[in-house]
N, C-alpha and C positions, 0 to 999 in steps of 0.2 A: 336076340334082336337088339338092335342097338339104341342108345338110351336115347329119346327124345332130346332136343336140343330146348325146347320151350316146352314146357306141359303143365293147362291148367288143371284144379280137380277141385269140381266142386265151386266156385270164384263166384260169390257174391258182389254188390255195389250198390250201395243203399245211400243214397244221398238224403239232407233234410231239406223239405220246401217248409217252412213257418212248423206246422205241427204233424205232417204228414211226410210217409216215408217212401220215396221213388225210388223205385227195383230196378237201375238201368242195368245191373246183370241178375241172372236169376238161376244160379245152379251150373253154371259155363264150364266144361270140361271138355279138352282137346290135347292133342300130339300135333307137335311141329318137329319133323326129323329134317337130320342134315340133307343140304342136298336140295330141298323140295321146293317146287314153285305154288303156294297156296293164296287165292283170296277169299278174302274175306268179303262176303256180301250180305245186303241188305238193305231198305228203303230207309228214307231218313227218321229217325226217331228209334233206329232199333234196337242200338247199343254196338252200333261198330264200331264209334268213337272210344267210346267207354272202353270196348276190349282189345284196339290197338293200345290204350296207355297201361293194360295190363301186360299185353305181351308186348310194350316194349317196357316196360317196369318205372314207364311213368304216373303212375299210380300204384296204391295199395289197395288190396280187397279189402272190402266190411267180414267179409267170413271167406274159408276157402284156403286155398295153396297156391302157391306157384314155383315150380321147379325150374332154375337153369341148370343146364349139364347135370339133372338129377341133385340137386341141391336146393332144397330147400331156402328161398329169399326171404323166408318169416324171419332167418335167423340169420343174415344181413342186420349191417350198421348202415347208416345212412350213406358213407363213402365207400362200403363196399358194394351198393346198389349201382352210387353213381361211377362207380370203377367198373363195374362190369358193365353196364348197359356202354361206358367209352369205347370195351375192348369188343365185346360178343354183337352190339346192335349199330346200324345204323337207318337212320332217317332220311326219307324224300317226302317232302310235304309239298300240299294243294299250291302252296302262298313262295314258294320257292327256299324263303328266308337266308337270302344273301347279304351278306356283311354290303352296304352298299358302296362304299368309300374303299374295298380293296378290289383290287383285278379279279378273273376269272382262276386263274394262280394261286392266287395269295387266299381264294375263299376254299380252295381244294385242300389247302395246306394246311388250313387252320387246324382242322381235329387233331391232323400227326402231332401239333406242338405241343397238348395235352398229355402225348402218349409217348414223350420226350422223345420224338425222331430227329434227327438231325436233320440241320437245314437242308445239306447235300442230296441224302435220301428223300427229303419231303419234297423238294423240287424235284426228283427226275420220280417220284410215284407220281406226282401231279400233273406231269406233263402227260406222263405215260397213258394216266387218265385222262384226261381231256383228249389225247390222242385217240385213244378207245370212243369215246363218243362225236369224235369226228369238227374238235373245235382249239386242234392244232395251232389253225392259224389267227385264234379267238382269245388267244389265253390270256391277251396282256390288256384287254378291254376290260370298261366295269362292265354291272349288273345293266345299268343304265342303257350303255349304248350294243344290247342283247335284245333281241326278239325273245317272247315267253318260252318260246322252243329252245331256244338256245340257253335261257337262264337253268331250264328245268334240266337240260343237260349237265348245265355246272354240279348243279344241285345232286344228280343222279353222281357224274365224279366223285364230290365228297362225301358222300356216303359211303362209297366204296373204298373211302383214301385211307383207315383202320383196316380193313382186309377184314370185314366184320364177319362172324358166324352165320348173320343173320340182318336184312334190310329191311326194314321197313316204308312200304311205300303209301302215302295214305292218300287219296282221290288222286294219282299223280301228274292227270291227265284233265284234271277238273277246268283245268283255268286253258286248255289249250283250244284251239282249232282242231276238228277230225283229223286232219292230214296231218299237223304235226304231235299229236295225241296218235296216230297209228305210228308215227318216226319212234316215239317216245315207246313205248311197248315193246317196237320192235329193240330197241337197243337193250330195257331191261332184260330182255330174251335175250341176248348175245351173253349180257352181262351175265347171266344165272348160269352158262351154258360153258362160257371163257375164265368167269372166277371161282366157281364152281360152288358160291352162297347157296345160303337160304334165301326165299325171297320171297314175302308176304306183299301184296297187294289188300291195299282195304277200299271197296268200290261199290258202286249203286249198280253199274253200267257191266250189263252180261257181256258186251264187247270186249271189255277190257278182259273180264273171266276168261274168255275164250282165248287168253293166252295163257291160261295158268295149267297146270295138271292137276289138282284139287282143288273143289270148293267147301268154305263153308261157310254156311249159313244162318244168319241171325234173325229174329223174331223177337218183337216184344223182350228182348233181355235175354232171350234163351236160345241155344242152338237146335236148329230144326231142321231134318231131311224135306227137300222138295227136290221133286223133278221139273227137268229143264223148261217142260209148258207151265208148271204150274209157279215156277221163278219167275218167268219173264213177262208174266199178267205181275205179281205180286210186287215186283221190283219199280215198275212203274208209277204207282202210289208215293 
């Protein structure tokens, strides 16, 4: 079988509040393999946050493991953490987070120049992306004069502009209208399909789910089997 591309085992996160200790993961053990479209669900409070910043390696466990490509990240340096989450992960968040002051261009571009691409190359992936999500004739606007739809597009682009192992999308649909919240789905679905990532979705919303091929599920800090009646009372809360 082929090695996981993400695997927790075990992944604790124990934060302090004054003198008491909050369990926002509690024993988290999962397989993320190439290829796969998974979200991640759960009601608010449950540790979805928590365990996108572990599988995207924006956070450290209290106890626990976490394996890229079967490697062990306990025994990561601090720049080889931040080096690999550049190369193997990328990011779509709720809030867009657009450079505001460059074009829709120049915010695509940005990751390549980290990952020393050439100007040349970084301009025709970014077109090529932007092209893909259908904002061709958008590319040279800011953030500013973009609809939410159209920013979270950009946004969907640069994630994709490293050609990442692995996307992470976290509410991506949070801040949209239904109509362009189903736009937005459908194109990550193109993208999972045409670049042939990983691609985690983390969501409250079984809607969104219902584009994924695996779910899992969070509880109280812990992952938990439910079936689909008895997710979609629970998800509600």
């Amino acid at each position: 079988m082929d090695t996981p591309v993400i695997s927790l085992r075990d992944v604790w996160k124990i934060y302090k509040l004054g003198n008491v200790d909050v369990n926002a993961l509690r024993g988290a053990s999962l397989d993320i393999y190439r290829g796969s479209f998974v979200a991640i669900m759960g009601p608010s409070g449950s540790g979805k946050s928590t365990l996108l910043n572990m599988v995207g390696l924006l956070d450290v466990p209290s106890k626990g493991q976490i394996f890229i490509d079967g490697k062990d990240t306990a025994n990561f340096t601090e720049n080889e953490i931040a080096t690999t989450r550049g190369k193997t992960i990328g990011f779509i968040f709720q809030q867009f987070n657009l450079l505001q002051n460059l074009t829709a261009l120049e915010n695509v571009m940005i990751p390549m120049i980290f990952q020393g691409v050439s100007e040349e190359e970084r301009k025709e992936r970014a077109t090529h992306l932007l092209d893909l999500v259908d904002l061709e004739d958008r590319m040279h606007h800011l953030p500013s004069e973009l609809s939410g739809g159209q920013r979270q597009r950009v946004a969907i682009a640069r994630a994709f502009a490293n050609n990442p192992e692995v996307v992470i999308a976290d509410e991506p649909t949070g801040n949209l209208d239904s109509k362009s919240g189903k736009l937005i789905m459908e194109m990550l679905t193109r993208f999972h399909k045409e670049e042939k990532g990983t691609l985690i979705v983390v969501t409250h919303d079984p809607n969104i789910a219902d584009y994924t091929e695996t779910e899992i599920c969070i509880e109280d800090g812990q992952i938990v089997e439910a079936d689909k009646e008895s997710k979609e009372v629970l998800w509600k809360h």
